[in-house]
SERO-4910 file (N, C-alpha, C, O; in steps of 0.05 Angstrom, whole numbers):
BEGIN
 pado doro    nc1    nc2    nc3   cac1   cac2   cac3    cc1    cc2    cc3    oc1    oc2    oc3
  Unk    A    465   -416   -401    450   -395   -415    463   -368   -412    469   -358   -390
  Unk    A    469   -356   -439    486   -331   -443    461   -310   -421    437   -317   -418
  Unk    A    474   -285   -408    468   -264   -392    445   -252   -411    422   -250   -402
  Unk    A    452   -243   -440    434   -226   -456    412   -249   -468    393   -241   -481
  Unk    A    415   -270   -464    389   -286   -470    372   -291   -449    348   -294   -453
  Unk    A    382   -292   -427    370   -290   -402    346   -263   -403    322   -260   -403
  Unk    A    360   -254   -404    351   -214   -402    326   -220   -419    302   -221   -413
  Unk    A    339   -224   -442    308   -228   -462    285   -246   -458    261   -241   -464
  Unk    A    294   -267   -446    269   -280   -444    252   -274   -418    228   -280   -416
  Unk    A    269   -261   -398    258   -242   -373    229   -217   -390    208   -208   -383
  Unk    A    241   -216   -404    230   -194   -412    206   -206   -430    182   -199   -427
  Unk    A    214   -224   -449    190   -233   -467    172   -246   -443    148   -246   -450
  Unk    A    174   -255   -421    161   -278   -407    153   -244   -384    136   -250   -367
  Unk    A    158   -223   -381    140   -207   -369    113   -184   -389     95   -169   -384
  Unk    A    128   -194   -411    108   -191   -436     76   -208   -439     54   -199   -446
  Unk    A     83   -230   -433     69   -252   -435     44   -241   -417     23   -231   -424
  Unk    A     57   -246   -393     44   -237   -365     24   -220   -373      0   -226   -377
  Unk    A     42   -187   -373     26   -163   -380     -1   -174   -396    -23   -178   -385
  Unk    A      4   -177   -419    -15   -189   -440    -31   -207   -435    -50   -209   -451
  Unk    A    -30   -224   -416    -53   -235   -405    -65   -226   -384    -89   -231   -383
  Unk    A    -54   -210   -363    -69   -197   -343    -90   -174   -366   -115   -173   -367
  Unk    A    -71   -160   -383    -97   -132   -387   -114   -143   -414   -133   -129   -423
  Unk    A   -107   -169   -428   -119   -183   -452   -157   -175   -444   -172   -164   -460
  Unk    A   -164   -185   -417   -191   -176   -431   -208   -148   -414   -231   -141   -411
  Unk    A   -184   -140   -408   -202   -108   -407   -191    -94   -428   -193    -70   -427
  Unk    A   -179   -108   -450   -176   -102   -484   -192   -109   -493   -204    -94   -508
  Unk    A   -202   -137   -489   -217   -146   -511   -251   -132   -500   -261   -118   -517
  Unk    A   -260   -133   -485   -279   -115   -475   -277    -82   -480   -299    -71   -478
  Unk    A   -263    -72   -484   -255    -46   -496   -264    -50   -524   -288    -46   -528
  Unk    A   -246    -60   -551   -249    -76   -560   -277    -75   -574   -288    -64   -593
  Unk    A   -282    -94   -556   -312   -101   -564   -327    -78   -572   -336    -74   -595
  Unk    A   -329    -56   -542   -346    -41   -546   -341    -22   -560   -355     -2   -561
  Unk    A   -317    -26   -574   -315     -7   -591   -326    -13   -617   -334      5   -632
  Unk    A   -328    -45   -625   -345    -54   -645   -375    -55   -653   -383    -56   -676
  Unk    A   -393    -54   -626   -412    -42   -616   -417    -19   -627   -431    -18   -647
  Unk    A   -410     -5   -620   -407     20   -630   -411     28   -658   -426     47   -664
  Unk    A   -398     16   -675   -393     18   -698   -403      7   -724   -393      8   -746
  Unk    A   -435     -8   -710   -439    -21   -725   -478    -26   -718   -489    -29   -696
  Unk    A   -493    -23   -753   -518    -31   -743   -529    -49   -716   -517    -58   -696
  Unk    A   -551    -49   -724   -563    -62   -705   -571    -90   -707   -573   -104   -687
  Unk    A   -576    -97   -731   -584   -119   -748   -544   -140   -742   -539   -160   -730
  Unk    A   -531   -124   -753   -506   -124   -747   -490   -142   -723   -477   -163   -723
  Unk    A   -501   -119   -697   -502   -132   -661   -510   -152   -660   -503   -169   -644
  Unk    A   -530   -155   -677   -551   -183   -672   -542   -212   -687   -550   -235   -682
  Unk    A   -526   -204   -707   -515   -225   -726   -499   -256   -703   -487   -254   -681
  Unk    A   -505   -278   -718   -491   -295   -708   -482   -312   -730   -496   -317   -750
  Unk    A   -454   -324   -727   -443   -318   -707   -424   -283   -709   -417   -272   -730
  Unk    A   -419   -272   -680   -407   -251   -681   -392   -228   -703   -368   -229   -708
  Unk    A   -409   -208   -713   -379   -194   -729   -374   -176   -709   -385   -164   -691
  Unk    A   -348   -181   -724   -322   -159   -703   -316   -133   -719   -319   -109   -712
  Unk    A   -310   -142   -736   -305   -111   -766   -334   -111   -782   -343   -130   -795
  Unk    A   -344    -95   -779   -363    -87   -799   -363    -88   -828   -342    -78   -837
  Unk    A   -379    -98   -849   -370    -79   -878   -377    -55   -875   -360    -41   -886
  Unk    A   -393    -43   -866   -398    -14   -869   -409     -4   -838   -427    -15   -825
  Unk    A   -390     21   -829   -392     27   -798   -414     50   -809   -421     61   -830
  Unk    A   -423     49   -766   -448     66   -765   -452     85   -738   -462     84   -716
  Unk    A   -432    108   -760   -419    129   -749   -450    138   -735   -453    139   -711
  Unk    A   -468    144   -751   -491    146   -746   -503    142   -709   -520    156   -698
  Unk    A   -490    124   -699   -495    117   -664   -479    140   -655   -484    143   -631
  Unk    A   -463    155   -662   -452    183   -647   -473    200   -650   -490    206   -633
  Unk    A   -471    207   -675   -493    233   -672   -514    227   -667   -527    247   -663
  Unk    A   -533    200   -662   -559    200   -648   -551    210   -616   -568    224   -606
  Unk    A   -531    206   -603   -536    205   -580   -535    239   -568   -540    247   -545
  Unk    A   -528    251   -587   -519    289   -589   -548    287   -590   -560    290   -569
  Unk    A   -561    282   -610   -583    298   -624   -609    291   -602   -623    309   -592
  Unk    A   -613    270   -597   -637    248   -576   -625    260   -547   -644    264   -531
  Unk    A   -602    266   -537   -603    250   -510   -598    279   -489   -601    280   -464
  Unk    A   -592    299   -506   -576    319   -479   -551    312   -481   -542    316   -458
  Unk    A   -533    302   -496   -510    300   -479   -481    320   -472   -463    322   -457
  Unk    A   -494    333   -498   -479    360   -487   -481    373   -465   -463    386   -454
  Unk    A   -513    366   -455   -514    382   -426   -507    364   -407   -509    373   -384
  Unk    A   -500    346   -407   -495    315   -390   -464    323   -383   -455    325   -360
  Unk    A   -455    325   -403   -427    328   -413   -414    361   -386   -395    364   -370
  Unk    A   -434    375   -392   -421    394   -381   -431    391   -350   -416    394   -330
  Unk    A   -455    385   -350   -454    373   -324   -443    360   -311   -450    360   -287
  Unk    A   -423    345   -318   -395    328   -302   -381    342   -304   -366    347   -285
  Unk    A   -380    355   -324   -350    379   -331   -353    402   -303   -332    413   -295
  Unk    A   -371    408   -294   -374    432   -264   -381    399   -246   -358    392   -242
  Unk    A   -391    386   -239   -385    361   -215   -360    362   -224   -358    380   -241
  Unk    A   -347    355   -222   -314    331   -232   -300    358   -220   -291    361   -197
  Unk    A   -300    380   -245   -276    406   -227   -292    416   -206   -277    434   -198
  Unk    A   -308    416   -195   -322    431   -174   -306    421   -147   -295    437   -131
  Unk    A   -308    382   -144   -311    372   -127   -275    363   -125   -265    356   -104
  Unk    A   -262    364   -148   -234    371   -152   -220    385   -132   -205    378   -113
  Unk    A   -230    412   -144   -221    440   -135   -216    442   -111   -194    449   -102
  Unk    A   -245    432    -93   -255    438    -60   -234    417    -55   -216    425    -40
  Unk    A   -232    396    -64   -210    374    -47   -194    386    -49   -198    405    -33
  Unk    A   -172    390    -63   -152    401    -66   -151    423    -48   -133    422    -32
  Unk    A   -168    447    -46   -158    469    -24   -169    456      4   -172    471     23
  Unk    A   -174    429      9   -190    422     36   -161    403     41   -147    405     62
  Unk    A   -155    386     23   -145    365     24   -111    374     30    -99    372     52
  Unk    A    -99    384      7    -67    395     16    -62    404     34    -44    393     45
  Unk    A    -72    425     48    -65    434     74    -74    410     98    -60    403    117
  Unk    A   -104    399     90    -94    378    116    -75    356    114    -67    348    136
  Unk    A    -64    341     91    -47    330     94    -21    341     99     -2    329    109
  Unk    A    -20    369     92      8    378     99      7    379    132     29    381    143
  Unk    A    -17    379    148    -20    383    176    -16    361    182      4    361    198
  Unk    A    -24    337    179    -21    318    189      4    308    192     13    302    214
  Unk    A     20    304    164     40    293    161     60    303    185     73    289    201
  Unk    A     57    341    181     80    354    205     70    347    235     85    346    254
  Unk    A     49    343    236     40    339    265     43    307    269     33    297    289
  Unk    A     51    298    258     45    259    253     19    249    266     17    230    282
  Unk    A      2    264    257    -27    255    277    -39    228    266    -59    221    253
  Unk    A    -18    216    275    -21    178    252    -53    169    265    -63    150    253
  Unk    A    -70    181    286    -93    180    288   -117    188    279   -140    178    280
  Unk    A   -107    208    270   -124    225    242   -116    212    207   -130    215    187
  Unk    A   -101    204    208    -90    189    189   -103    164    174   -104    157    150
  Unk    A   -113    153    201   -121    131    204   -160    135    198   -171    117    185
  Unk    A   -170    150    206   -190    158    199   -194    166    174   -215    162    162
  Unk    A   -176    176    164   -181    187    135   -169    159    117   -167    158     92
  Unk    A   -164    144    129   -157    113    117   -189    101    116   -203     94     97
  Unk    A   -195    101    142   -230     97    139   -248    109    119   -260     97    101
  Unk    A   -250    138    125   -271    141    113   -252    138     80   -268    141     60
  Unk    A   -233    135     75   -226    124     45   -233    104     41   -225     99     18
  Unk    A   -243     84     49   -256     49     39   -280     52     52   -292     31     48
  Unk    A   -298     71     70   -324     67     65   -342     75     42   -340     97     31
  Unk    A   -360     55     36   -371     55     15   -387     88     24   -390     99     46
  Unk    A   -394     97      0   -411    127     -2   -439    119      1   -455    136      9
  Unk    A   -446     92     -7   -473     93      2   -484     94     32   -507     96     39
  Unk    A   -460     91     48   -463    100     75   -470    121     81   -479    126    103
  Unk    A   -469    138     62   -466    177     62   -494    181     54   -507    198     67
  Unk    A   -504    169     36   -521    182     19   -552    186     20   -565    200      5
  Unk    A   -562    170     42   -587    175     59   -588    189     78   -609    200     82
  Unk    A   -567    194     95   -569    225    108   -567    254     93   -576    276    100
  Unk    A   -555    248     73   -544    267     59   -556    281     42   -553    304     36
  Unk    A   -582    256     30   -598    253     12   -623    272     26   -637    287     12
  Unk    A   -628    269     61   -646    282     73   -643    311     80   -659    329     85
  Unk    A   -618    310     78   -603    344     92   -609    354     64   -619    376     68
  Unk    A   -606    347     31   -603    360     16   -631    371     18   -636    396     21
  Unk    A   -646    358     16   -678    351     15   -684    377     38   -697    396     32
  Unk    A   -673    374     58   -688    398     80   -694    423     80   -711    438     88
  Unk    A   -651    426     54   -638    458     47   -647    461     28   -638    483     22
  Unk    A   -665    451      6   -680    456    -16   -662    450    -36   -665    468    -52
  Unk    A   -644    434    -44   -617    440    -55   -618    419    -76   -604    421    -96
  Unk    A   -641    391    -72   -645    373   -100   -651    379   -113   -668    396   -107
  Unk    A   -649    375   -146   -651    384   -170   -630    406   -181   -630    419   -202
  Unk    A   -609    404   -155   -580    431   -169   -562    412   -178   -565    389   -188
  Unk    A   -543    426   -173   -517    414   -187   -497    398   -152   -484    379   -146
  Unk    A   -511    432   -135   -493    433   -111   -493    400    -87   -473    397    -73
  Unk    A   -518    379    -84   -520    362    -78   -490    340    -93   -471    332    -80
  Unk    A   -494    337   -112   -479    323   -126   -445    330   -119   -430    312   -110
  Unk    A   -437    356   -124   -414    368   -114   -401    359    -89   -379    349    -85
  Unk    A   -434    371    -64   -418    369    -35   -408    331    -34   -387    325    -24
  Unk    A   -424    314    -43   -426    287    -38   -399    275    -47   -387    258    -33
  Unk    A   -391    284    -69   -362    280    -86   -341    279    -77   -321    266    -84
  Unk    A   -346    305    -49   -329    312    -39   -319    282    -14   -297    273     -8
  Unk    A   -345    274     -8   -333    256      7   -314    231     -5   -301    216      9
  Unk    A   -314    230    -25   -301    208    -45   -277    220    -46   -259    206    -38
  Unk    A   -268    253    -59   -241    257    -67   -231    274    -38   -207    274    -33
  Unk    A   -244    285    -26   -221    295     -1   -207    271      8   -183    269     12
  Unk    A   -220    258      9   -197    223     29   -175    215     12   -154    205     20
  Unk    A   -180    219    -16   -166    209    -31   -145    232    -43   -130    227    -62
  Unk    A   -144    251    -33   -129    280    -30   -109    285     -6    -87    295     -8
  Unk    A   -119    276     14   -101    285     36    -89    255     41    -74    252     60
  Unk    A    -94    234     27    -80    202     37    -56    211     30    -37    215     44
  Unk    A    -58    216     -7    -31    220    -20    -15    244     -9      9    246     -8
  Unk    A    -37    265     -1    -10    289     12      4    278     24     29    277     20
  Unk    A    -12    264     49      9    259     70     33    244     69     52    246     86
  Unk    A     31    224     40     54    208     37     78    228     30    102    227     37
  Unk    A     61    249     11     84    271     -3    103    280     24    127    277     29
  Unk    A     85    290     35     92    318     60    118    294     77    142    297     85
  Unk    A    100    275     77    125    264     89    157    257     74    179    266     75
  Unk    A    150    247     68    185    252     48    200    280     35    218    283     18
  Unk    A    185    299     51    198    325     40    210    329     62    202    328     86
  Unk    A    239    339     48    266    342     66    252    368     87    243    390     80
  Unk    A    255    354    113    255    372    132    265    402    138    254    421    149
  Unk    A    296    398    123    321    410    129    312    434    120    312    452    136
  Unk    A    303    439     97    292    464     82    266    471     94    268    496     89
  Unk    A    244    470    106    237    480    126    243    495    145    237    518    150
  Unk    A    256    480    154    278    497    186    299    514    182    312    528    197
  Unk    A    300    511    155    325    533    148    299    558    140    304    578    152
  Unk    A    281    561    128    256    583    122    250    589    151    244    613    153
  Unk    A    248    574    176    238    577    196    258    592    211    249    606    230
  Unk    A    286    592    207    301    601    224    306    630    208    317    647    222
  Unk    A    300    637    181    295    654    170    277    678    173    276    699    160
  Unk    A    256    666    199    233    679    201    209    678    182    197    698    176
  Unk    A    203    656    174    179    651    161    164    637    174    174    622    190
  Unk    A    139    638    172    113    635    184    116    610    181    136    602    169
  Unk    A     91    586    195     84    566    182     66    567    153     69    547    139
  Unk    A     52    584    144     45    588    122     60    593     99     55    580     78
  Unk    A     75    607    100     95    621     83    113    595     73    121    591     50
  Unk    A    118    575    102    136    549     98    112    537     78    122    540     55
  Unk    A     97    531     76     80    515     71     70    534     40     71    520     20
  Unk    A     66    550     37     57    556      0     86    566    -14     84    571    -38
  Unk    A    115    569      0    142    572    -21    168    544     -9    192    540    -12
  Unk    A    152    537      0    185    510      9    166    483      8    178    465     -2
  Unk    A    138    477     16    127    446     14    110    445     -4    106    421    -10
  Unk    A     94    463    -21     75    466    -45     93    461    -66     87    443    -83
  Unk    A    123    481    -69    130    467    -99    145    449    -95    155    443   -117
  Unk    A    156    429    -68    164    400    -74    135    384    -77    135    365    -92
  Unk    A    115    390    -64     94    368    -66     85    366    -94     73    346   -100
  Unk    A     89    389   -114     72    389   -135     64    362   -157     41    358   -165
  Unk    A     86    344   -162     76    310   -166     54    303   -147     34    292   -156
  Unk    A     57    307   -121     36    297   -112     10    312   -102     -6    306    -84
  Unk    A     10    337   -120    -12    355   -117    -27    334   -150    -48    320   -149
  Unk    A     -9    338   -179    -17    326   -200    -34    301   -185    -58    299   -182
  Unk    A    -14    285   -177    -41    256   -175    -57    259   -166    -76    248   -176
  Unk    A    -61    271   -143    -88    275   -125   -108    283   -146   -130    272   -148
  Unk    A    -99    308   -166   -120    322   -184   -128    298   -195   -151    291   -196
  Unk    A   -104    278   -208   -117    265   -227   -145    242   -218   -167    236   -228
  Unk    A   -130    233   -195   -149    213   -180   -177    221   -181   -195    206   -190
  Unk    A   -182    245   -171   -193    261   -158   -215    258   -178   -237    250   -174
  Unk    A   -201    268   -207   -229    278   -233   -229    248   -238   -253    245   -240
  Unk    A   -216    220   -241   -231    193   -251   -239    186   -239   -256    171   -248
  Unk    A   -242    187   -201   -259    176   -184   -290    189   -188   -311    175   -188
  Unk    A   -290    219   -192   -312    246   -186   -322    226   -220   -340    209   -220
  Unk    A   -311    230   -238   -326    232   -265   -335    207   -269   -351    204   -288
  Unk    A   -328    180   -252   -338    151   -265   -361    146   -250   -376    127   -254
  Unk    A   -367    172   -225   -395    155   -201   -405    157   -210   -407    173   -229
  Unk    A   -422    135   -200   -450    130   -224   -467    133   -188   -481    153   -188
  Unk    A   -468    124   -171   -489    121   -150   -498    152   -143   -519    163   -150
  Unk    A   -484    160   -131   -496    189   -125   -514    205   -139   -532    220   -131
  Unk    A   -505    198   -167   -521    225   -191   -546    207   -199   -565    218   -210
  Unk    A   -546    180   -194   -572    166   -196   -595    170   -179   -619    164   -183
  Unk    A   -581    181   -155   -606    185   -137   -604    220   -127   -617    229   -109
  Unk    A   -594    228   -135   -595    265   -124   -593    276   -151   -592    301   -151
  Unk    A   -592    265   -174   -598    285   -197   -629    287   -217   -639    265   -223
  Unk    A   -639    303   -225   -657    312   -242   -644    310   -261   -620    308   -266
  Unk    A   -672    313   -281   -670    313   -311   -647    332   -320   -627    326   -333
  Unk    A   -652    352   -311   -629    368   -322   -591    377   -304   -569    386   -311
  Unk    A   -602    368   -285   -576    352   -277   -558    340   -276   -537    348   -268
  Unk    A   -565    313   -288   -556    287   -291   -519    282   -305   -515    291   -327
  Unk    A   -504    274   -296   -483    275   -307   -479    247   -326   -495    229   -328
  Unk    A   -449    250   -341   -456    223   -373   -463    196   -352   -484    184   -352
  Unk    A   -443    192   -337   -453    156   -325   -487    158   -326   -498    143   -343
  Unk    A   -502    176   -308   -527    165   -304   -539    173   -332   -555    156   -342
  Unk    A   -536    187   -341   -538    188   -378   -547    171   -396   -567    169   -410
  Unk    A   -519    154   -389   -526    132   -406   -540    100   -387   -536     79   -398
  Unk    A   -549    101   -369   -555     83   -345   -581     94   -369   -584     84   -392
  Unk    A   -594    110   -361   -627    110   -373   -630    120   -403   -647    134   -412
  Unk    A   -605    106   -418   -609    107   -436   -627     65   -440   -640     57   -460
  Unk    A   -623     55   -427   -629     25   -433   -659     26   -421   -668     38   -402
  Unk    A   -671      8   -439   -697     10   -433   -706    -24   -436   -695    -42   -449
  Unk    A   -728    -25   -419   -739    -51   -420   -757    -58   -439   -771    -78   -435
  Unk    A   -760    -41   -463   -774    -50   -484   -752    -63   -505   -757    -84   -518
  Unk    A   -728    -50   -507   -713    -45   -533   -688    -41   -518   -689    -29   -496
  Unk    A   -667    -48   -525   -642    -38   -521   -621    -38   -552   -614    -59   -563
  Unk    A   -616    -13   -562   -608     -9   -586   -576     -5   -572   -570     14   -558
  Unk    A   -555    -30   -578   -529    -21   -567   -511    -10   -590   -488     -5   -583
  Unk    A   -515     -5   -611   -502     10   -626   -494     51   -606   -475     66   -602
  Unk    A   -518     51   -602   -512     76   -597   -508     76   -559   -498     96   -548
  Unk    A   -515     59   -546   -510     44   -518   -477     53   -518   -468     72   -506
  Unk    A   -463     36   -532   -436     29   -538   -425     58   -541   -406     69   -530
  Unk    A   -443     67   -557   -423    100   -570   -424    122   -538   -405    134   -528
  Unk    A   -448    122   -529   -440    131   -505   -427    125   -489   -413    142   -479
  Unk    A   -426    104   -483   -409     93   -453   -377    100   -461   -359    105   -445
  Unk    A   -373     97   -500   -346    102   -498   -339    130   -499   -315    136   -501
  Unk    A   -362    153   -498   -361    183   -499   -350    186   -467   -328    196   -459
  Unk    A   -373    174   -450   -363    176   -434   -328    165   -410   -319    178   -391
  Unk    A   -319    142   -421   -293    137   -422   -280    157   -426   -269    173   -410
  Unk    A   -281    157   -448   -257    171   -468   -235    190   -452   -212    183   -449
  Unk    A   -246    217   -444   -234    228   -434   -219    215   -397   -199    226   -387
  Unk    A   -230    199   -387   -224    197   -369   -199    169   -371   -182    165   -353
  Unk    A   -201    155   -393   -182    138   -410   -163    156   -430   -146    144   -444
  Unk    A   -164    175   -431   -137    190   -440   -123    206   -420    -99    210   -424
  Unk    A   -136    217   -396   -116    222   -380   -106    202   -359    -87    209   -344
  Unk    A   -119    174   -355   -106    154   -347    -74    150   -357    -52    151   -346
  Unk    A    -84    143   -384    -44    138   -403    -36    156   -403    -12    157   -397
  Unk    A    -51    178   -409    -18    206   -407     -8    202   -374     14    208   -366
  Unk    A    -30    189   -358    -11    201   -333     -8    180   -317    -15    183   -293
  Unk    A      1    157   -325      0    126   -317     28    129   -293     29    117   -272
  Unk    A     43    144   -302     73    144   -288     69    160   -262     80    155   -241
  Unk    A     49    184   -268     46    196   -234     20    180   -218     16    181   -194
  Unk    A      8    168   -234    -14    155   -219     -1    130   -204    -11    126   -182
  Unk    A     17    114   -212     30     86   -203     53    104   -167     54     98   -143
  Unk    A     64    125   -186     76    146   -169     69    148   -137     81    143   -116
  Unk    A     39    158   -143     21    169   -122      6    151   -109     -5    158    -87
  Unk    A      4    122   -122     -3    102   -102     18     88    -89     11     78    -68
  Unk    A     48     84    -96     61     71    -86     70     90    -59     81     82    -38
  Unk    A     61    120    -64     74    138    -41     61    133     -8     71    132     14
  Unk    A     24    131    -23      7    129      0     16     96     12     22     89     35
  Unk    A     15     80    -13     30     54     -2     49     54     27     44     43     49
  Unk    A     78     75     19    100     66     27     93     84     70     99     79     93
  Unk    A     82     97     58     59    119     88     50     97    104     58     91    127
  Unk    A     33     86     89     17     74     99     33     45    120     25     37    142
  Unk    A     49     38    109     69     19    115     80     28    146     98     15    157
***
């Protein structure tokens, strides 16, 4: 077998692969995008339509007009950058601490509290909010977030901080620069790839929770996941417009996935190679 037919069928046969691993979180995409787009009489048809004769654009604008979701909408939009933000000024500097100090013990903790579940958090948390008068804000939701994206902020620093050439350090240090000074003009703009992924992590982990805002948010609180959670009802479930939310709510957090698929793969293989 010739070298360039080899090559090709390497390639068609990791095609294959691909296409069957992500085939049905397409076809479930997919779907709900057909959902979406189509009466109700429609949803209900058997067997299955997939294409509509006539779509029913109509399930968007009910869910503007009926649901709040503009205020839903902006309500994730201050959670998501709120709880962002705070990681990021909490999170870079301690992974840049850690990494220089190699406190592989502290490290290791923040490995923990990264795979404990948040519902561990959220009955103490739920009581402290409760004490400070603070349920029914926005600020419950925020501080709680935080426990999800700081861990997931300072994992990836530390992988950064660590692979940044030493040498340039110690040459600013022998220069007479502070540790700070080292740290916001010689390790901030090599880390900046791995400042991006942290952000990105940061807003699809903060914008997809659904647990927290189910139980610490009010009516006027509420961000899109729990949004559309009480949009289903036990009398009736109309998924035409079910569908059109859940993909409002995607959407944005599925477009900055693909724009940024190359620093996200990036920023996990870094914490990977750390972690190792």
């Amino acid at each position: 077998m010739s070298r360039p037919l080899r090559k090709l069928l390497d390639k068609a046969g990791m095609a294959v692969c691909v296409l069957l691993l992500v085939s049905p979180a397409l076809l479930f995409f997919l779907w709900m995008l057909s959902l979406s787009l189509k009466f109700e009489i429609d949803n209900g048809a058997y067997p299955p339509i997939l294409i509509p004769e006539r779509f029913a654009w109509k399930n968007y604008t009910t869910i503007f007009e009926g649901n709040s979701f503009l205020l839903y909408f902006w309500n994730s939009l201050i959670v998501t950058g709120a709880a962002t933000l705070f990681a990021l000024l909490v999170g870079v500097p301690a992974g840049y601490g850690i990494a220089r100090m190699q406190a592989h013990k502290s490290a290791v903790v923040i490995m923990i509290a990264r795979m404990t579940p948040g519902l561990s958090f959220l009955i103490p948390l739920f009581l402290l909010f409760q004490w400070l008068g603070l349920l029914g804000t926005l600020w419950p939701q925020i501080i709680i977030h935080l426990v999800v994206t700081v861990p997931i902020v300072i994992w990836i620093m530390i992988g950064y901080f660590e692979t940044t050439p030493m040498e340039l350090e110690e040459a600013a240090m022998v220069d007479g620069a502070t540790r700070w000074q080292i740290f916001a003009k010689v390790a901030l703009p090599i880390a900046k790839p791995g400042i991006v992924v942290a952000f990105i992590l940061s807003v699809i982990f903060s914008w997809n929770n659904f647990v927290f805002g189910i139980v610490l948010a009010s009516r006027e609180t509420r961000t899109l996941p729990v949004a559309v959670y009480n949009m289903l009802s036990f009398e009736q479930v109309s998924w035409g417009p079910l569908a059109a939310a859940a993909l409002v709510v995607t959407l944005p957090v599925l477009i900055l996935t693909v724009a940024a698929q190359r620093q996200i793969v990036a920023g996990l293989t870094a914490g990977a190679v750390k972690g190792g």
